[in-house]
C-alpha positions as CSV (number, residue, x, y, z in Angstrom):
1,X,66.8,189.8,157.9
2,X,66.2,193.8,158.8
3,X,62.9,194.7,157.0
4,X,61.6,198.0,156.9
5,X,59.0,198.4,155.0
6,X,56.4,196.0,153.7
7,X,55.1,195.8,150.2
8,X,51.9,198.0,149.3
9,X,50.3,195.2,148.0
10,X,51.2,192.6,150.6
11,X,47.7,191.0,151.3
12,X,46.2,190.7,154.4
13,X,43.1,188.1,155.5
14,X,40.7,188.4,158.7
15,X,39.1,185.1,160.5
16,X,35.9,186.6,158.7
17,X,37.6,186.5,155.5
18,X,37.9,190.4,154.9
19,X,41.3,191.2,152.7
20,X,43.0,193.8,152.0
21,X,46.5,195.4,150.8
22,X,48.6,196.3,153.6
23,X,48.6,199.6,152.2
24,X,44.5,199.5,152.5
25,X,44.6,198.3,156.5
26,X,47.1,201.5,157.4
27,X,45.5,204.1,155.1
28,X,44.2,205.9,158.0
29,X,45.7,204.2,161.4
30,X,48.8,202.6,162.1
31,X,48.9,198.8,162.6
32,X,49.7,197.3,166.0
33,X,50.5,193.4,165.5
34,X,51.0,190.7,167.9
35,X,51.8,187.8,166.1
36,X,51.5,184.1,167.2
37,X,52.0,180.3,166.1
38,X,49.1,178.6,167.7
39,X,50.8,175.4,167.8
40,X,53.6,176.4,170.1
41,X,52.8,177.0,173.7
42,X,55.0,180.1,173.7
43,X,52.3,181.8,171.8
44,X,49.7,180.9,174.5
45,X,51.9,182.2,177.3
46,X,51.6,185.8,176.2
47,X,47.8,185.7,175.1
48,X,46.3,187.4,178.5
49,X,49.6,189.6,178.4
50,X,49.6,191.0,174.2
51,X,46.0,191.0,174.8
52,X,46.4,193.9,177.8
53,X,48.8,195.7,175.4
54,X,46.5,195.3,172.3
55,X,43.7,197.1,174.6
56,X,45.2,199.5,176.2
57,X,45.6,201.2,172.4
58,X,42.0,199.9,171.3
59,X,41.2,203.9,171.5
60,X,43.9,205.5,170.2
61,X,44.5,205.8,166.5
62,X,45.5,203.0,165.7
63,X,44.6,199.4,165.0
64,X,45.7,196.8,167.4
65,X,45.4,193.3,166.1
66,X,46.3,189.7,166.4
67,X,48.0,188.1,163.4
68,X,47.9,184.1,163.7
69,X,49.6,181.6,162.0
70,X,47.0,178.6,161.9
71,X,45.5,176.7,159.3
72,X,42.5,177.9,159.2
73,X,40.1,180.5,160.8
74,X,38.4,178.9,163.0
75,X,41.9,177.8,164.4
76,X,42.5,180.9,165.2
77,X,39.4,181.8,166.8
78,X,39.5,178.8,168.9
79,X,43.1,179.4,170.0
80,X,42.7,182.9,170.9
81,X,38.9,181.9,172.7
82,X,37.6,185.6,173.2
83,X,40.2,188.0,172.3
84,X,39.4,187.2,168.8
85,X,36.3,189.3,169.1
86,X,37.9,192.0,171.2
87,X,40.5,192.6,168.4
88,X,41.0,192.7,164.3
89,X,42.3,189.5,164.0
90,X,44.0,188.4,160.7
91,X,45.3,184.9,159.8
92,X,48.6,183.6,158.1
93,X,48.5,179.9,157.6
94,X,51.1,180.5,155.1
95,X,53.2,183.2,157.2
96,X,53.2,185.3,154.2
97,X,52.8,188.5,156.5
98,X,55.4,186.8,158.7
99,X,58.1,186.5,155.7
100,X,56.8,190.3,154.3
101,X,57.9,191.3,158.6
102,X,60.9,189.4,158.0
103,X,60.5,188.0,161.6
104,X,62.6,185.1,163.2
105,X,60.6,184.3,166.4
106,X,57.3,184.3,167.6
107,X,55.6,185.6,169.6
108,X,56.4,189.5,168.2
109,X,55.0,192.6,168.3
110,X,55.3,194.6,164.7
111,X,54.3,198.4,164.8
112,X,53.5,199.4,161.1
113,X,52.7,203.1,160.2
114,X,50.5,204.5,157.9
115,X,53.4,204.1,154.9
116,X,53.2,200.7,156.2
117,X,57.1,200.6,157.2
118,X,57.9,198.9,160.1
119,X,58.8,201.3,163.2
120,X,59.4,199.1,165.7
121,X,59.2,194.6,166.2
122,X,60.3,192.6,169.1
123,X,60.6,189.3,168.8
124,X,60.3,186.6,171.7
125,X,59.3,187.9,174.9
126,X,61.3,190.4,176.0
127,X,59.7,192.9,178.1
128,X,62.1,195.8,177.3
129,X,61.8,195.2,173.9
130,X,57.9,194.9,173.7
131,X,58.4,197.9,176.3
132,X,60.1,200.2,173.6
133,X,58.0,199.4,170.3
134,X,54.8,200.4,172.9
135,X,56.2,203.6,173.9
136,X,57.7,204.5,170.3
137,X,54.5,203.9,169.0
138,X,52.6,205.8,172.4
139,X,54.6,208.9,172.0
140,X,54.0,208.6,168.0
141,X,50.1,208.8,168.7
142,X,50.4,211.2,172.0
143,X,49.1,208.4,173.9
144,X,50.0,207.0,177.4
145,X,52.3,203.7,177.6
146,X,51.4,200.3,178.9
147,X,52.9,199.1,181.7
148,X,55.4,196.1,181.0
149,X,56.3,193.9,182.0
150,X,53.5,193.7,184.9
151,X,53.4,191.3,188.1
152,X,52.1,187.9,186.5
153,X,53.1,188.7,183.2
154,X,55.7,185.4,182.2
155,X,59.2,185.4,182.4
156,X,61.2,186.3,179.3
157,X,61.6,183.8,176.5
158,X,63.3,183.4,173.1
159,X,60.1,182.0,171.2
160,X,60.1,179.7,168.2
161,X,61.0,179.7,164.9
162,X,58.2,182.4,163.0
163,X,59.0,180.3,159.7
164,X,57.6,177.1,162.0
């Protein structure tokens, strides 16, 4: 399913239990996601990876975050270990955001603007594709592009099933 915007009121919740309407979180900055199911090991493989991408527009204007699908919090904090601090980190455990993204596979990357439409998603991991919704969104906020894929960074892969 193609989805281009997300609803206003589409709610989303931090590990520390902040919410807030979409249209709240990307009042003032567009939204950077990389989202991940911490029970697949897919997800893990790209951590050190979505995390370089995530920082490299920590200063730009925008928010880079993490969105996870676990059960709770704290299983989120746990399976991100320290880039949970770096990085807004918002959880799903019933892929809510994921359905409102209209995502297929995880892990994906899920550039929202400031009218909260979607203006670029990869899904899996693609390098090219990641590649493109990182420079779109660069070029949108006159900002420099990441490099990927890099050496170390893992092979491509389809992912898993976002629904779970």
């Amino acid at each position: 399913m193609t989805v281009t915007q997300v609803p206003a009121e589409l709610r989303l919740r931090t590990i520390d239990g902040e919410e807030r309407s979409a249209e709240e979180w990307t009042t003032l900055f567009h939204l950077l996601l990389v989202v991940l199911d911490p029970y697949t090991d897919e997800s893990a493989w790209i951590i050190d990876t979505a995390g370089r991408i995530l920082e490299h527009f920590s200063e730009a204007d925008c928010r880079p975050a993490w969105l996870v699908t676990s059960r709770r919090p704290g299983g989120a904090r746990q399976f991100l270990g320290p880039w949970a601090e770096r990085f807004l980190t918002f959880h799903d455990p019933d892929r809510e955001v994921v359905k409102a993204l209209g995502l297929e596979r995880l892990p994906a990357m899920v550039h929202l603007d400031v009218d909260h439409q979607i203006r670029g998603s990869a899904e899996g991991w693609h390098p090219d594709e990641w590649r493109k919704v990182s420079e779109q969104l660069a070029k949108i906020l006159a900002w420099s592009r990441p490099q990927i894929p890099r050496p170390g960074d893992p092979l491509p892969f389809d992912g898993t099933p976002a629904l779970g």
